[in-house]
N, C-alpha and C positions, 0 to 999 in steps of 0.2 A: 820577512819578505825575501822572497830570492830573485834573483836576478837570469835570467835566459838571453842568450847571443846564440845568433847562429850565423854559419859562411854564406847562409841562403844557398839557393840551389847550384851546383856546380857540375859543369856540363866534365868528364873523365876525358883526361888528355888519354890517346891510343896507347902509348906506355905505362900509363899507373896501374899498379897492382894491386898497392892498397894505400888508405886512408892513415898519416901518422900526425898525431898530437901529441903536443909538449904542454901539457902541465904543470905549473910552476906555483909553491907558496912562496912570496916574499915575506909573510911575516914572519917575525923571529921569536914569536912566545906563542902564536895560539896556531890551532888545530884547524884547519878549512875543509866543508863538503864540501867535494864537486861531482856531476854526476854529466859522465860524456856518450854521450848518442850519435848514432850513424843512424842514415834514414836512405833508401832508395826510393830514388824517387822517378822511376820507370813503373811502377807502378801505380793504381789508384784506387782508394788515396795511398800515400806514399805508406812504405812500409818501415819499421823498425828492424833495421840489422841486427845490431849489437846495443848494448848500455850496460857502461859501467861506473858503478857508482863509489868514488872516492873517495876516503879520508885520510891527506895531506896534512904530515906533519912538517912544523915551522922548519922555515927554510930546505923545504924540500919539491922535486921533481918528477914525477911520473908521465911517461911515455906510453902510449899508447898506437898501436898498429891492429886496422881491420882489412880482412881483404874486400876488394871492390871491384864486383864485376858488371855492376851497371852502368848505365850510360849520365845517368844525369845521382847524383848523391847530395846530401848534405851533412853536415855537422854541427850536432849544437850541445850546448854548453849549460849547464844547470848550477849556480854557483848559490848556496842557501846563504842567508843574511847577507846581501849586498856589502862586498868588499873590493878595498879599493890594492890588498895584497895577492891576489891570483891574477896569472894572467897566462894565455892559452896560446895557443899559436899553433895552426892547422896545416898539413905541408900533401899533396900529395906524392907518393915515390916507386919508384920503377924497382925488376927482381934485382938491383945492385946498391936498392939506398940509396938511389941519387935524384932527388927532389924534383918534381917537373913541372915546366913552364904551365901558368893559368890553373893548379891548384894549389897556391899559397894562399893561404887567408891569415896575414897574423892579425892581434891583438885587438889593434886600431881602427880593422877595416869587419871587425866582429859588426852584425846588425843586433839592435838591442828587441827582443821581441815583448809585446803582451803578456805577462802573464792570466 
């Protein structure tokens, strides 16, 4: 069974350029899938940007950057066999890398969806 979180919809501050996630396995012996999506959602129904699908080795980090030229976007998170060792953390950032106000989504504040 996998597990789905997403930032829900998030409306693009006028400086973000693009969408960056931090990927993260905490565990230290096993291999995690993660499979991260970007959706514009100016569109309807909303459209699939980008998806990239992951395999995270233990104790390891993957960063991910998409560019974002809509107005309203989301980000969701595909993690297979529900684990409690991944954890994501969604930033939006300007052409200098510098993170901007009203697109941070970390971890905690992930919404857990349906599958």
């Amino acid at each position: 069974m996998c597990l789905i979180l997403t930032t829900g919809v998030l409306r693009r501050n006028n400086n973000t350029v693009a969408a960056h996630v931090e990927v993260a396995n905490f565990s230290q012996k096993h291999c995690k899938d993660v499979t991260v999506q970007f959706y514009d959602w100016d569109t309807s129904p909303p459209t699939l940007i980008a998806s990239f699908p992951i395999n995270l080795p233990p104790s390891s980090n993957t960063p991910l950057d998409v560019a974002i030229t809509s107005d309203h976007y989301e980000v969701r998170i595909i993690i297979d066999n529900k684990t409690d060792d991944v954890i994501v953390n969604c930033y939006g950032r300007d052409g200098n890398f510098i993170f901007q106000e009203g697109n941070t989504v970390l971890f905690k504040d992930l919404v857990k969806l349906n599958d």
